[in-house]
C-alpha positions as CSV (number, residue, x, y, z in Angstrom):
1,X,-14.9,22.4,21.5
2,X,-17.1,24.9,19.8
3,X,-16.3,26.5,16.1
4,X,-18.2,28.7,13.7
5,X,-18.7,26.6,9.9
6,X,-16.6,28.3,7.7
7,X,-18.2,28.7,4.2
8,X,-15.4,26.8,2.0
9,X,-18.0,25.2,-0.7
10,X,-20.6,27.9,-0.4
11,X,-20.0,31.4,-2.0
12,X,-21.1,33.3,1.0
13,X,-17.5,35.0,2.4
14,X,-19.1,33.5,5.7
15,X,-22.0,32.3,8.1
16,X,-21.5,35.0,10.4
17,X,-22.0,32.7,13.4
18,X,-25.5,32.0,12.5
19,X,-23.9,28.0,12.2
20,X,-22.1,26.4,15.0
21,X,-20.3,23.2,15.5
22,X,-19.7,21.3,18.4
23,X,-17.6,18.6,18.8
24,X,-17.6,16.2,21.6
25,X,-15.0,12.7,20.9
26,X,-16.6,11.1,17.8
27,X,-19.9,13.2,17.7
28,X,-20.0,16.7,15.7
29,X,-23.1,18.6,16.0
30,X,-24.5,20.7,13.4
31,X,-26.6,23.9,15.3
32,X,-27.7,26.6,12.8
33,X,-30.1,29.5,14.4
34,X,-29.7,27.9,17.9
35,X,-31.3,24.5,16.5
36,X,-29.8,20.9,16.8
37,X,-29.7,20.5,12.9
38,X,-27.4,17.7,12.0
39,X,-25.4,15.3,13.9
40,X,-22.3,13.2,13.1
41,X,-21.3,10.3,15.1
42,X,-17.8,8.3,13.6
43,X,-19.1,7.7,9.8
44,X,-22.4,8.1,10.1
45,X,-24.8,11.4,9.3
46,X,-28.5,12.1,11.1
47,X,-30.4,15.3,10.0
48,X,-32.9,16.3,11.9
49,X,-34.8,18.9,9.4
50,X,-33.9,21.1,6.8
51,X,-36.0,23.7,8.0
52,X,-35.1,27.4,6.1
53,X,-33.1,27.6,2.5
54,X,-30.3,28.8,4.9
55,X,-30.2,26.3,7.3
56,X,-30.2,24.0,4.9
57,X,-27.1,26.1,3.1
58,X,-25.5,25.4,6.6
59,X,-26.2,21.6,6.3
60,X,-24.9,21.0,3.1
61,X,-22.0,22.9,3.6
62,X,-21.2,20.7,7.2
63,X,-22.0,17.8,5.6
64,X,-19.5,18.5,2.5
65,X,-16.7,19.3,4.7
66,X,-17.6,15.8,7.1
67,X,-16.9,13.6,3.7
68,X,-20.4,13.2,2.6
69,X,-22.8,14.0,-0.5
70,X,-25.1,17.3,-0.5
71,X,-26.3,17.7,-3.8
72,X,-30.2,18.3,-3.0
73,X,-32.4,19.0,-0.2
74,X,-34.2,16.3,-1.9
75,X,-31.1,14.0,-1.7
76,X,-30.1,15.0,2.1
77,X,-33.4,14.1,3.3
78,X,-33.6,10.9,1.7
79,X,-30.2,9.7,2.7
80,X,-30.1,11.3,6.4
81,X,-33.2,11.5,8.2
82,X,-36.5,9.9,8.3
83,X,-34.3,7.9,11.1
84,X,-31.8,6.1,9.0
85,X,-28.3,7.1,9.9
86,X,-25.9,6.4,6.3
87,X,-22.5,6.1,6.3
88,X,-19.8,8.6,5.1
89,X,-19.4,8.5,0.9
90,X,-16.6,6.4,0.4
């Protein structure tokens, strides 16, 4: 199943299909601008680059609405890439 990321926690009134989840059993992909961004698999978060200030708008929303913390790009890189996967806040 495919789904546009609705913008509940950003202030935009929407993405306008520019961020695009896809979800396949346990794993929810993250694809903003036709780019594997972010990847969820059961309680655990990969990011594979923040890239633009919007794509990174799209990441923090997806991760926000998956359960975990996006306070700073800062913060989102050290927790979910570099190739450590983290688990879900609790």
């Amino acid at each position: 199943m495919i789904y546009e990321l609705s913008a509940i926690n950003d202030g935009r009134a929407s993405f306008y299909k520019k961020a695009m989840v896809e979800v396949n059993n346990d794993t929810k992909t993250l694809t903003s601008y036709s780019t594997k961004v972010a990847e969820i698999v059961g309680n655990t978060c990969k990011v594979f680059g923040t890239y633009s200030a919007t794509t990174l708008r799209h990441i923090k929303e997806f991760l926000l609405q998956n359960g975990f913390n996006a306070d700073t790009k800062a913060q989102i890189e050290k927790d979910y890439m570099w190739g450590i996967k983290w688990a879900k806040k609790t």
